[in-house]
ZADO-355066 format. One record per residue (C-alpha): residue number from 1; x, y, z. Coordinates in nm, 2 decimals. Layout:
<nodes>
<node><n>NUM</n><u>X</u><v>Y</v><w>Z</w></node>
...
</nodes>
This chain:
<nodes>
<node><n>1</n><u>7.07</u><v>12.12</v><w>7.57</w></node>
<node><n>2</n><u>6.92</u><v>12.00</v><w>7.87</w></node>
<node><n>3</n><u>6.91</u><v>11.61</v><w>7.72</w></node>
<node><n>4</n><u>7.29</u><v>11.62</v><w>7.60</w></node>
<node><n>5</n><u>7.21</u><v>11.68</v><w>7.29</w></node>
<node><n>6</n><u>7.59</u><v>11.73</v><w>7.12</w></node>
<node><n>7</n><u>7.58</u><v>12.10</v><w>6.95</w></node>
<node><n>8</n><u>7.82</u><v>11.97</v><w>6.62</w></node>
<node><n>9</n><u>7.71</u><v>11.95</v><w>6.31</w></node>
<node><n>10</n><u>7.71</u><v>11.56</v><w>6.26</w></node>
<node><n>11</n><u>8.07</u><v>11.56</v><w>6.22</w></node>
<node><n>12</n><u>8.39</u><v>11.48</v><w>6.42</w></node>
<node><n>13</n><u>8.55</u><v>11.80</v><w>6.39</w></node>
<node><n>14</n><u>8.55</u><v>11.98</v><w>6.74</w></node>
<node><n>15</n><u>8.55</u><v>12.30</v><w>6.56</w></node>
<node><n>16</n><u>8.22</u><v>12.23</v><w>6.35</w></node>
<node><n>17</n><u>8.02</u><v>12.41</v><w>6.64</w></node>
<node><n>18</n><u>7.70</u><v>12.58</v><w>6.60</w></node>
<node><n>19</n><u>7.73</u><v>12.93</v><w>6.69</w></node>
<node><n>20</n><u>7.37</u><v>13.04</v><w>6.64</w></node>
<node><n>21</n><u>7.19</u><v>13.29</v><w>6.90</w></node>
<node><n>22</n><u>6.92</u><v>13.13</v><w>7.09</w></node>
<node><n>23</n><u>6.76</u><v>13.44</v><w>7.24</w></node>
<node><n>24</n><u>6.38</u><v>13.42</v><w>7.22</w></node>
<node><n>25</n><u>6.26</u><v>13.66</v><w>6.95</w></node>
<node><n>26</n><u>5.98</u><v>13.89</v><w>7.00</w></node>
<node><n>27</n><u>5.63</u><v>13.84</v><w>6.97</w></node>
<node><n>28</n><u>5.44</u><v>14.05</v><w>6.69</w></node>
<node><n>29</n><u>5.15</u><v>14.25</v><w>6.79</w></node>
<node><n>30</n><u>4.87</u><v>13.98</v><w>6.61</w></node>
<node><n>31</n><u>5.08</u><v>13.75</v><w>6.94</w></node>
<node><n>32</n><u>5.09</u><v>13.98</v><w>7.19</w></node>
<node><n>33</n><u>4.71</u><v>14.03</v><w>7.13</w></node>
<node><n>34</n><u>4.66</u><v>13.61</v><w>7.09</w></node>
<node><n>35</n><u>4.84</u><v>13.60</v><w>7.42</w></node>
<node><n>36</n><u>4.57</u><v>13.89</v><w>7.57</w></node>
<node><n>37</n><u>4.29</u><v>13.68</v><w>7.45</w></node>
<node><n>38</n><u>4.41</u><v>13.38</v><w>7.67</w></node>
<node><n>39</n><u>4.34</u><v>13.53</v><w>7.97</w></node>
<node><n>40</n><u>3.99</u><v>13.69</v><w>7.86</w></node>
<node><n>41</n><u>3.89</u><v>13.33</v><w>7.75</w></node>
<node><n>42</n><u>3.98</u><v>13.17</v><w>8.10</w></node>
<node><n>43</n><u>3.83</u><v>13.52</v><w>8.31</w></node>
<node><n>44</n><u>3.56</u><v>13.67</v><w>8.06</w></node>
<node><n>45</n><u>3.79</u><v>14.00</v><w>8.12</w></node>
<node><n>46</n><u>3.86</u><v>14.22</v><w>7.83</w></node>
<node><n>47</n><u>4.14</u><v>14.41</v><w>7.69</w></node>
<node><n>48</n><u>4.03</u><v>14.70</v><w>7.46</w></node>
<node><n>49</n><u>4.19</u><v>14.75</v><w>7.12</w></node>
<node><n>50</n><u>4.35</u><v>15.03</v><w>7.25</w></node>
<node><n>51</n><u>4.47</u><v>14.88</v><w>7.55</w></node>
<node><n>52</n><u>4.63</u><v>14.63</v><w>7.31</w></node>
<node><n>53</n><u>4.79</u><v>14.83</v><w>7.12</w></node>
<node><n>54</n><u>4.98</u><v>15.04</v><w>7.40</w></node>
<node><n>55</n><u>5.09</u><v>14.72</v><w>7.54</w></node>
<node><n>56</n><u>5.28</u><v>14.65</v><w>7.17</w></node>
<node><n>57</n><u>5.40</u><v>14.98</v><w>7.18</w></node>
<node><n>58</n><u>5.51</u><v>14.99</v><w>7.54</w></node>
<node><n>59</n><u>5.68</u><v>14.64</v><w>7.52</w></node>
<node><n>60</n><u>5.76</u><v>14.59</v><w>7.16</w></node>
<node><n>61</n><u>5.70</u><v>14.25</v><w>7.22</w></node>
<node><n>62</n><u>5.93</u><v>14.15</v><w>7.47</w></node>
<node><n>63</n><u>5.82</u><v>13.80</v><w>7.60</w></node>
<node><n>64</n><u>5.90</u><v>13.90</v><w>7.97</w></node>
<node><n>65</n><u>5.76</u><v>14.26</v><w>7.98</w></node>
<node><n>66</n><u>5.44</u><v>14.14</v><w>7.75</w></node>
<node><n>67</n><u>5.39</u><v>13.96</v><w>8.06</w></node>
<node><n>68</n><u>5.49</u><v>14.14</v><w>8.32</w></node>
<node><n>69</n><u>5.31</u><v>14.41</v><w>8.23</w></node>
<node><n>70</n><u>4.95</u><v>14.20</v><w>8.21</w></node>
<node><n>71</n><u>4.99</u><v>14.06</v><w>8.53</w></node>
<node><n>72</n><u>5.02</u><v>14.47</v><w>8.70</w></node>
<node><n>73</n><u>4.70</u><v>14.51</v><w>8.52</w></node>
<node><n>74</n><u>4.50</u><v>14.22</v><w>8.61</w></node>
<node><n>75</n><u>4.65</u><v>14.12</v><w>8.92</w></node>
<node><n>76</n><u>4.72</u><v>14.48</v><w>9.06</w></node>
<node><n>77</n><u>4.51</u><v>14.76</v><w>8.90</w></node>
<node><n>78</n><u>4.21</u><v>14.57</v><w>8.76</w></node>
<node><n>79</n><u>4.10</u><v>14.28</v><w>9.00</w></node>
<node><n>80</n><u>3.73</u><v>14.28</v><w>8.92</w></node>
<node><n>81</n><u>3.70</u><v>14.04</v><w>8.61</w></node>
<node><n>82</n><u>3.41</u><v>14.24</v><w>8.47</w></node>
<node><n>83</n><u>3.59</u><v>14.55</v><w>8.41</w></node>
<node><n>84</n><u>3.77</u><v>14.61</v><w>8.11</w></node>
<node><n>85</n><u>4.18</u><v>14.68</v><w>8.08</w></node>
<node><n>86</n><u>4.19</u><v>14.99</v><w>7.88</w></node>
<node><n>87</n><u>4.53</u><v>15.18</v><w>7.77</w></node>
<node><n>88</n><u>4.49</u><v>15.41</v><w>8.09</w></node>
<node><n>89</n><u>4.54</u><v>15.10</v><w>8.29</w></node>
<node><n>90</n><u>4.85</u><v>14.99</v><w>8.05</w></node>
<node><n>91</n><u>4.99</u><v>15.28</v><w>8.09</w></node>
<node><n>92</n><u>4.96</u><v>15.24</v><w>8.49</w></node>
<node><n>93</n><u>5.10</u><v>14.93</v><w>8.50</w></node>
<node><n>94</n><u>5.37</u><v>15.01</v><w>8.29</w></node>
<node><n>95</n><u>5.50</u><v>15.27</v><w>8.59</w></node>
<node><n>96</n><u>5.42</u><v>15.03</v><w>8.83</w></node>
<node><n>97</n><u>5.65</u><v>14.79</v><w>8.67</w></node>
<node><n>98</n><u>5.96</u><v>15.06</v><w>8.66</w></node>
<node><n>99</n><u>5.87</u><v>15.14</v><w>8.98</w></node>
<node><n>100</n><u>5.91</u><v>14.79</v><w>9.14</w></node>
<node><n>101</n><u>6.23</u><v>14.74</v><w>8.98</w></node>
<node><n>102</n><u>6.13</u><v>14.37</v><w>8.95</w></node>
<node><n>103</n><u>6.42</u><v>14.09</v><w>8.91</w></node>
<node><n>104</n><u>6.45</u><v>14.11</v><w>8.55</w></node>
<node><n>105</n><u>6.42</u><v>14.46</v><w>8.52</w></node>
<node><n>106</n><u>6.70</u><v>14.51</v><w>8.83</w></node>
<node><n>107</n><u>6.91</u><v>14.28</v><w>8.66</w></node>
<node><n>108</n><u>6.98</u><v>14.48</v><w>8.37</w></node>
<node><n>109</n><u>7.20</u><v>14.72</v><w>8.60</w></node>
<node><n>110</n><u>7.48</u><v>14.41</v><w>8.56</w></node>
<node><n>111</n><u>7.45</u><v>14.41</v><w>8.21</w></node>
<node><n>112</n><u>7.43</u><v>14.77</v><w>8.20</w></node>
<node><n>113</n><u>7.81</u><v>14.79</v><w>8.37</w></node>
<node><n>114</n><u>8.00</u><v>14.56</v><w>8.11</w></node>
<node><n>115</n><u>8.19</u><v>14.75</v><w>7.89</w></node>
<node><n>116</n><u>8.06</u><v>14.61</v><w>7.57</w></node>
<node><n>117</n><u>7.73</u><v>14.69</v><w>7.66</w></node>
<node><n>118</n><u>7.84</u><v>15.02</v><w>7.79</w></node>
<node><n>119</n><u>8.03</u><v>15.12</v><w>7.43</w></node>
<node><n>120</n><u>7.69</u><v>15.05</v><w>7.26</w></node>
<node><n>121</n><u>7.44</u><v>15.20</v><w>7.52</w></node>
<node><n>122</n><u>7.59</u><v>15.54</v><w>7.58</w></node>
<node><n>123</n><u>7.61</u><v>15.69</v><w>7.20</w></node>
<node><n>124</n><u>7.25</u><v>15.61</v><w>7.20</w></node>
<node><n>125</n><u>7.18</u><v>15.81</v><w>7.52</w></node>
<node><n>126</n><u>7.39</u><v>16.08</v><w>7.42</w></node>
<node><n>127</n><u>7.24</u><v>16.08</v><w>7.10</w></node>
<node><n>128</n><u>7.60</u><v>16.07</v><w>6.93</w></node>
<node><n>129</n><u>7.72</u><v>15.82</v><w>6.69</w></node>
<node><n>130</n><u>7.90</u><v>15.52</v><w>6.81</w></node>
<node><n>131</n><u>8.26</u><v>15.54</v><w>6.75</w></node>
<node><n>132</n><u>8.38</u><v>15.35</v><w>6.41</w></node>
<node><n>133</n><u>8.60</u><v>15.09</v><w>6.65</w></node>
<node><n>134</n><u>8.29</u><v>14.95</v><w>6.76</w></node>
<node><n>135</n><u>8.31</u><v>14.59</v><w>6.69</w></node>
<node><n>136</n><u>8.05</u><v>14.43</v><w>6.54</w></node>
<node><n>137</n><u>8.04</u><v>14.16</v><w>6.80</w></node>
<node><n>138</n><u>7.94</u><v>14.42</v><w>7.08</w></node>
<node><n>139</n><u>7.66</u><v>14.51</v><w>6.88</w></node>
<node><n>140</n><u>7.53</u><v>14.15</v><w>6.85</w></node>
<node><n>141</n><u>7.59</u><v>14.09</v><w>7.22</w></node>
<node><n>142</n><u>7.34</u><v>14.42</v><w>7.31</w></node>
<node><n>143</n><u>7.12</u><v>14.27</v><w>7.02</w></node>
<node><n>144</n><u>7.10</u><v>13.93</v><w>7.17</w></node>
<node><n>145</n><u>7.05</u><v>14.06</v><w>7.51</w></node>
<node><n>146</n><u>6.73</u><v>14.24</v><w>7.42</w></node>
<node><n>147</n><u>6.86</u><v>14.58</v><w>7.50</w></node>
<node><n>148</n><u>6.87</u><v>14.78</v><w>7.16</w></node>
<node><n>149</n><u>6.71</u><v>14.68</v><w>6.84</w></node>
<node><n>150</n><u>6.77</u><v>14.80</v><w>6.44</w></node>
<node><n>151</n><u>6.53</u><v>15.09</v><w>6.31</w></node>
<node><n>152</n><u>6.71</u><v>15.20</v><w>6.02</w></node>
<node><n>153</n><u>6.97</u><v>15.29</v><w>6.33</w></node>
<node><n>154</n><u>7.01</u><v>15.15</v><w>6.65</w></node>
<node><n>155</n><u>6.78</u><v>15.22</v><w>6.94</w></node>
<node><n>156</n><u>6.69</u><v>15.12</v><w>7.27</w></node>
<node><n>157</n><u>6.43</u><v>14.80</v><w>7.19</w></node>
<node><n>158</n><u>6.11</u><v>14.94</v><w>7.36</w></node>
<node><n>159</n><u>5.99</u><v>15.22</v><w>7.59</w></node>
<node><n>160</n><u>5.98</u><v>15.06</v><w>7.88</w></node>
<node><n>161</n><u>6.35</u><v>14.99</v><w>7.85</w></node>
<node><n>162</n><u>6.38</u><v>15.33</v><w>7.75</w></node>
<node><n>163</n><u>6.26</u><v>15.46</v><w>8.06</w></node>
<node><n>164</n><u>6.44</u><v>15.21</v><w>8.28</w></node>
<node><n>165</n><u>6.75</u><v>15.23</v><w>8.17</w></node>
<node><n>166</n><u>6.87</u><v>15.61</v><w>8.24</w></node>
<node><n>167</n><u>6.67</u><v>15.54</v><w>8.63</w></node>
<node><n>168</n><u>6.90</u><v>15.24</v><w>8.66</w></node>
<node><n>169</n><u>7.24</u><v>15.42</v><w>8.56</w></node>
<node><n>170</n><u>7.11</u><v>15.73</v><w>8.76</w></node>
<node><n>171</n><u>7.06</u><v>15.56</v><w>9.09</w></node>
<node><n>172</n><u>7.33</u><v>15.75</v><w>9.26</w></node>
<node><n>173</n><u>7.24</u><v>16.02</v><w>9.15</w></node>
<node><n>174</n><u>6.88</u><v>15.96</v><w>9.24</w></node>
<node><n>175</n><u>7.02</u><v>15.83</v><w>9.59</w></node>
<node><n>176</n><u>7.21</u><v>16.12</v><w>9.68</w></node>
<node><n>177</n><u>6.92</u><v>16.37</v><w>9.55</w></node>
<node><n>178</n><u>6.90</u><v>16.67</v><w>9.78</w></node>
<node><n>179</n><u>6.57</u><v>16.76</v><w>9.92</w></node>
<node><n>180</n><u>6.38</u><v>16.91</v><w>9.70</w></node>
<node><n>181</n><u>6.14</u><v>17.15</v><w>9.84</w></node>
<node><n>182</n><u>5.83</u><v>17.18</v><w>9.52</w></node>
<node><n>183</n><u>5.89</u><v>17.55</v><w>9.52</w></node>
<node><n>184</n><u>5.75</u><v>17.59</v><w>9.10</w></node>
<node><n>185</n><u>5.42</u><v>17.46</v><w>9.19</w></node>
<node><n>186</n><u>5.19</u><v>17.73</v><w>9.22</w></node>
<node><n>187</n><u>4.87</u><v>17.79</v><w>9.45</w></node>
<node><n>188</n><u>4.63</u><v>17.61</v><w>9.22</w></node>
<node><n>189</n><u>4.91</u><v>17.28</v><w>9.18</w></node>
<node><n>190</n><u>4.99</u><v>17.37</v><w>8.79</w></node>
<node><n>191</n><u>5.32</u><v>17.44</v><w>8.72</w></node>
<node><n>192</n><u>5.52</u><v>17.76</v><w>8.68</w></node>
<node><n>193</n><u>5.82</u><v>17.73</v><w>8.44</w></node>
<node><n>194</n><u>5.99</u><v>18.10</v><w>8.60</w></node>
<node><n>195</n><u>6.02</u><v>17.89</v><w>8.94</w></node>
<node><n>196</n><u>6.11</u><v>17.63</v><w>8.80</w></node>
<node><n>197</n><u>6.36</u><v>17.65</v><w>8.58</w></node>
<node><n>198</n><u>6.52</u><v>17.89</v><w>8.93</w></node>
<node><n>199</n><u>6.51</u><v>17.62</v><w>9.12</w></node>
<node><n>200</n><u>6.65</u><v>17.39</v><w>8.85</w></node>
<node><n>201</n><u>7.00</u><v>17.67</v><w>8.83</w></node>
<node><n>202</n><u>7.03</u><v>17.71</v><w>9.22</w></node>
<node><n>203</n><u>7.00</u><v>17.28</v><w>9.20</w></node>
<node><n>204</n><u>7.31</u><v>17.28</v><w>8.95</w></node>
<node><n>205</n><u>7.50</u><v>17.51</v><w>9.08</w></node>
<node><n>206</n><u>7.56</u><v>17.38</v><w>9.42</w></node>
<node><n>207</n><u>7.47</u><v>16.95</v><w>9.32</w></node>
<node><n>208</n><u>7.54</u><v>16.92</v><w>8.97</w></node>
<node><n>209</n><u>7.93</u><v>16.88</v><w>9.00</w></node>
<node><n>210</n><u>7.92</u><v>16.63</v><w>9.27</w></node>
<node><n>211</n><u>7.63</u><v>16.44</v><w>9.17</w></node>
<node><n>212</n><u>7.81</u><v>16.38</v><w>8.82</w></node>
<node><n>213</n><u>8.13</u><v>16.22</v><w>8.99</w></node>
<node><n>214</n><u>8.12</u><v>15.86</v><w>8.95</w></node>
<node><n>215</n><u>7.81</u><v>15.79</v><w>8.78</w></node>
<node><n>216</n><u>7.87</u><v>15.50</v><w>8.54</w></node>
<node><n>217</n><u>7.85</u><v>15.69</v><w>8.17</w></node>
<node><n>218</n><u>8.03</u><v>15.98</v><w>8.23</w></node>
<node><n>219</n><u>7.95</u><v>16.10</v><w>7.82</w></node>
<node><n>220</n><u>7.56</u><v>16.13</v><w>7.94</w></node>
<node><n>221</n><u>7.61</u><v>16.22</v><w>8.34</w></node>
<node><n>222</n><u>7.51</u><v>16.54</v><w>8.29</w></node>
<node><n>223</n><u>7.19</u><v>16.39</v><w>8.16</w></node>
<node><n>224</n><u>7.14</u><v>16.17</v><w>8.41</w></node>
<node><n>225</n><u>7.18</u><v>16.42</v><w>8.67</w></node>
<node><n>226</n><u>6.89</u><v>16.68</v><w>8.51</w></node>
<node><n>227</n><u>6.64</u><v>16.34</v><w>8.46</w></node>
<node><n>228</n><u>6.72</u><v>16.26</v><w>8.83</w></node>
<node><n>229</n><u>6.61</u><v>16.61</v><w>8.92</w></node>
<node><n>230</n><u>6.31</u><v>16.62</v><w>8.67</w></node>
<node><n>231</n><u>6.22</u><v>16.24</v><w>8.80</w></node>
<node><n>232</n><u>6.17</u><v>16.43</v><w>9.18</w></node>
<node><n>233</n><u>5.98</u><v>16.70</v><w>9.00</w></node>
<node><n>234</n><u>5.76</u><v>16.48</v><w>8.83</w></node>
<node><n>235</n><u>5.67</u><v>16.28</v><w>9.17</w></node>
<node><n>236</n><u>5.38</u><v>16.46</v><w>9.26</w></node>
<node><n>237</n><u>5.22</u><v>16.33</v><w>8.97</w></node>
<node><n>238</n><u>5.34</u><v>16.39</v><w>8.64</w></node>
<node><n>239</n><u>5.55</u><v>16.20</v><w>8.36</w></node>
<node><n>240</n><u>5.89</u><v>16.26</v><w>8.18</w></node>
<node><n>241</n><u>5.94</u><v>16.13</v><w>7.83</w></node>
<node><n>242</n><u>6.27</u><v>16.08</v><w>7.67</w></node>
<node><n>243</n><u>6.40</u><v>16.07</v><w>7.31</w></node>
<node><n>244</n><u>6.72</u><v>15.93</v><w>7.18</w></node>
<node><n>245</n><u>6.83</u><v>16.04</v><w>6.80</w></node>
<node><n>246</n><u>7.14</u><v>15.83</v><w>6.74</w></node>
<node><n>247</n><u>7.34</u><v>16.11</v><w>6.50</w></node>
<node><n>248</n><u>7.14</u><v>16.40</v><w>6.63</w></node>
<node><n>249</n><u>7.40</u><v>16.48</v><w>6.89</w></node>
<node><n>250</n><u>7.11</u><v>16.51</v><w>7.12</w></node>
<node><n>251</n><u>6.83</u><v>16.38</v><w>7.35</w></node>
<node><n>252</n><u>6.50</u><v>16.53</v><w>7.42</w></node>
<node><n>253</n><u>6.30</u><v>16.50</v><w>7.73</w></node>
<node><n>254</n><u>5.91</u><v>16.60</v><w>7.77</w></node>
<node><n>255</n><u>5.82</u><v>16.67</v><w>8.14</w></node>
<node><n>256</n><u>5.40</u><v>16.68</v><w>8.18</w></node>
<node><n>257</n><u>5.25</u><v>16.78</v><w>8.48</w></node>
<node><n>258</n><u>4.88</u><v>16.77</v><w>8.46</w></node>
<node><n>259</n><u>4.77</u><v>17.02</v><w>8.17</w></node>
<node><n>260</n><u>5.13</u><v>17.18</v><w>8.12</w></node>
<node><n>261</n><u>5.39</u><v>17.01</v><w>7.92</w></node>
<node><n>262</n><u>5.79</u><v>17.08</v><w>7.94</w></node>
<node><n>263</n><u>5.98</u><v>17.02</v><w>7.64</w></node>
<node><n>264</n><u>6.38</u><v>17.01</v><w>7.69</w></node>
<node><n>265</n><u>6.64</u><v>16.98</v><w>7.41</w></node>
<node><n>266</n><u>6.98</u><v>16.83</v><w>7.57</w></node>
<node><n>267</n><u>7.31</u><v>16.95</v><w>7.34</w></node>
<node><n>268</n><u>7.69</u><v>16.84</v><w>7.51</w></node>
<node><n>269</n><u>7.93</u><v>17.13</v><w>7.38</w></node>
<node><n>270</n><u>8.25</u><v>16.93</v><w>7.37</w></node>
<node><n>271</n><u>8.62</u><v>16.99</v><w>7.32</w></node>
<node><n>272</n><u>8.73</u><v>17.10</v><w>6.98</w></node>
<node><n>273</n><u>8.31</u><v>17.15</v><w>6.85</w></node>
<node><n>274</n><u>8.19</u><v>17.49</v><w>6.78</w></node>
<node><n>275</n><u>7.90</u><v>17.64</v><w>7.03</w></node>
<node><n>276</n><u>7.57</u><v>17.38</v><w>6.94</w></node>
<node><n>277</n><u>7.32</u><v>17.70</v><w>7.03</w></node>
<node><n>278</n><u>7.22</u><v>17.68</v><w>6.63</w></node>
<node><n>279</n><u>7.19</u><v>17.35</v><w>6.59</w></node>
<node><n>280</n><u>7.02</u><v>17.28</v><w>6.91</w></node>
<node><n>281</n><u>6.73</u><v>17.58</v><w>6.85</w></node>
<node><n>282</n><u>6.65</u><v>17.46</v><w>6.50</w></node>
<node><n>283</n><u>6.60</u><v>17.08</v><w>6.68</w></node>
<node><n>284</n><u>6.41</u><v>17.23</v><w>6.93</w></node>
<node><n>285</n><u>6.18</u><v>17.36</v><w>6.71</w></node>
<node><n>286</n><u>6.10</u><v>17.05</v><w>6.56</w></node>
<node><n>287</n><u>6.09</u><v>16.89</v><w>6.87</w></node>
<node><n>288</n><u>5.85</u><v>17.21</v><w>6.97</w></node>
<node><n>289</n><u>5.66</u><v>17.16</v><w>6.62</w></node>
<node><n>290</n><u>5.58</u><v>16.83</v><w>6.70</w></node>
<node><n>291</n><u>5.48</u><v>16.86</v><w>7.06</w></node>
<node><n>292</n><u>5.23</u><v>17.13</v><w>6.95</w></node>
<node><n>293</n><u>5.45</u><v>17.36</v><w>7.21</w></node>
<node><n>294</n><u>5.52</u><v>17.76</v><w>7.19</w></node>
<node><n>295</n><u>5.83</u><v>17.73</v><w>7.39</w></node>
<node><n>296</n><u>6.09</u><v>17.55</v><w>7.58</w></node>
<node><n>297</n><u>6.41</u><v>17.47</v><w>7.66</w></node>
<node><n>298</n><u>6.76</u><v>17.40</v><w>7.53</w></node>
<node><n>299</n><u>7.04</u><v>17.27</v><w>7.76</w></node>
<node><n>300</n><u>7.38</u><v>17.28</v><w>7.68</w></node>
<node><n>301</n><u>7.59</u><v>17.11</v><w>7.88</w></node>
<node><n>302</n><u>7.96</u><v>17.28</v><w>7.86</w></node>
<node><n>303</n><u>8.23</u><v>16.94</v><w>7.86</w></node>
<node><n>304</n><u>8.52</u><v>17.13</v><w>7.75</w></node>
<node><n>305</n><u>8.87</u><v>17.17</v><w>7.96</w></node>
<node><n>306</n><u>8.95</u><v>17.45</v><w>8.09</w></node>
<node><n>307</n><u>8.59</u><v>17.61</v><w>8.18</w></node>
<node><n>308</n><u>8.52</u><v>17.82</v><w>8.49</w></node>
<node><n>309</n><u>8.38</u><v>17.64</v><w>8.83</w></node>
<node><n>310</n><u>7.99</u><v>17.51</v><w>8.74</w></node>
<node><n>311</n><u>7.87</u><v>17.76</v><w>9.00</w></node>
<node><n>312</n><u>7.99</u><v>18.07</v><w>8.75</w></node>
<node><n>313</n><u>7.92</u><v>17.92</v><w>8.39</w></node>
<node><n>314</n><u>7.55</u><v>17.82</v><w>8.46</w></node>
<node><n>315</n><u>7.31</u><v>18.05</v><w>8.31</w></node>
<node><n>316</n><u>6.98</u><v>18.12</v><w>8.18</w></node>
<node><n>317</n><u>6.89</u><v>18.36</v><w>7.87</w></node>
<node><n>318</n><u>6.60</u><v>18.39</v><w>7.62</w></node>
<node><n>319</n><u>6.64</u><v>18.34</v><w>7.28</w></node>
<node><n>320</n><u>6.46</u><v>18.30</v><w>6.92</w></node>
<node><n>321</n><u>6.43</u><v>18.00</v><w>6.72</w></node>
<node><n>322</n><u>6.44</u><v>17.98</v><w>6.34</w></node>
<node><n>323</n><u>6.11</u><v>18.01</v><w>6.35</w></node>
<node><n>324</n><u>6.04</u><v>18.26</v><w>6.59</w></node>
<node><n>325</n><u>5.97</u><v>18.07</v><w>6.93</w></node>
<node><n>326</n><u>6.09</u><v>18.25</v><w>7.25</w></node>
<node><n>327</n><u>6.28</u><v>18.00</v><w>7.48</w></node>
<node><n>328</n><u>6.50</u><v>17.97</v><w>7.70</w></node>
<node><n>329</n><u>6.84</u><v>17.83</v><w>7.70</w></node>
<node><n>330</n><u>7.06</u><v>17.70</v><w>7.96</w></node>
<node><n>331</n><u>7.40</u><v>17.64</v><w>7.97</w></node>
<node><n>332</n><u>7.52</u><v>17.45</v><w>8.26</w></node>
</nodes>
């Protein structure tokens, strides 16, 4: 393009144009690992197998975040050539990449605002279906721009994207974050669900409305809002996981804080839909079945006209799953 090259198809026509996408595809893992070996030829520094293959699974391939993510862990977490990058240090620099926001990664908040992108991105986040007006065309355009990919459905391309993506749509939410004092951390640091899941009803009840104004995907705020507030939780040292199900009508998030793990089934009640309490304890229990969990939480966010103030409606009871977990479930 660069060298004038004329983009027709050898013909006069001014309408014989080639339309093609030119987005760079991404690389396989047998690449990602070729690319690896590069630098362990020119430093003598190795990359275990494992450490390999969290960086495919991390990045999908992703030219830029392959990268990115190689130079945390060389340049950042590993300097000394003679020590191995293992998937513990992947994993590191894959939060120290979120956490820097870097150019590329900062730049998807402009993309994340157009309104094509939006009508593909949110069904996805919300765990919905997209609606049947969708044009194709969007679809491409979030394609091409490296922000979903086709897996029998569509899904966000990688988990690092995954990740980002509800931080970057969350930042005013995240900005405007009240101080959180760690009240559910017990004496020894574990910890305790009781105090938290209080402090996670007193949070709603007075921030939830207001933090939900004006945040750009109003279909997921409400799940923005409760990842903002698990985000602060997670601070002191733990990690928060999230699921999309395109279909499911759901998104599940897994909160781990040293030895204790979290698991939270988000359902959106909405106007004209029957109460999703069944539907959302028989998905938490597979969510719970796979997780190797006894219990959890489902979260119902109420979106329907008409309801009482936020302050009254939010609750917390216990109930049974299909197949006989206790857990709790919120409605908010």
């Amino acid at each position: 393009m660069a060298a004038g090259e004329s983009g027709r198809l050898g013909t006069a026509s001014p309408f014989n144009i080639k339309a093609e996408s030119i987005t760079l595809r991404n690389f396989d893992a047998a690449e990602v690992a070729a690319l690896y070996r590069q630098h362990t030829e020119d430093t003598g520094q190795l990359f275990t197998p494992e450490a390999l293959e969290r960086a495919f699974v991390l990045t999908q391939g992703q030219p830029w975040l392959v990268n990115a993510l190689a130079r945390q862990a060389v340049e950042v977490l590993v300097t000394d050539r003679a020590a191995p990058v293992t998937a513990e240090v992947i994993e590191a620099a894959k939060d120290l990449l979120i956490a820097r926001q870097d150019t590329h990664l900062d730049s998807l908040a402009e993309r994340l605002r157009e309104e094509r992108v939006r009508r593909v991105i949110e069904p996805i986040l919300a765990g919905g279906a997209a609606g049947q007006d969708l044009p194709e065309d969007d679809i491409r355009y979030a394609v091409d721009l490296g922000l979903v990919h086709w897996n029998g459905g569509l899904e966000i391309a990688n988990p690092i994207y995954g990740e980002i993506i509800p931080r970057v749509l969350a930042t005013a939410a995240r900005a405007y974050l009240p101080r959180l004092d760690p009240v559910w951390l017990r004496a020894d640091g574990r910890m305790d669900a009781g105090r938290l899941l209080e402090a996670f009803l007193q949070f709603w009840r007075q921030h939830g409305e207001p933090l939900m104004r004006g945040l750009p995907y109003a279909e997921v705020a409400p799940h923005l809002v409760l990842m903002a507030f698990l985000d602060r939780v997670r601070n002191g040292g733990g990690s928060l996981e999230r699921e999309y199900a395109v279909g499911s009508g759901r998104m599940d998030l897994c909160l781990r804080y040293g030895p204790d793990t979290f698991a939270f089934e988000l359902k959106v009640w909405r106007e004209g839909r029957p109460d999703p309490v069944t539907d959302g304890l028989a998905q938490l229990d597979r969510y719970l079945l796979g997780l190797g969990l006894g219990t959890g939480w489902l979260v119902i966010f109420d979106r329907r006209t008409g309801q009482p103030p936020i302050e009254d409606r939010t609750s917390a009871v216990e109930a049974m799953t299909p197949a006989g977990r206790t857990v709790t479930v919120v409605r908010a």
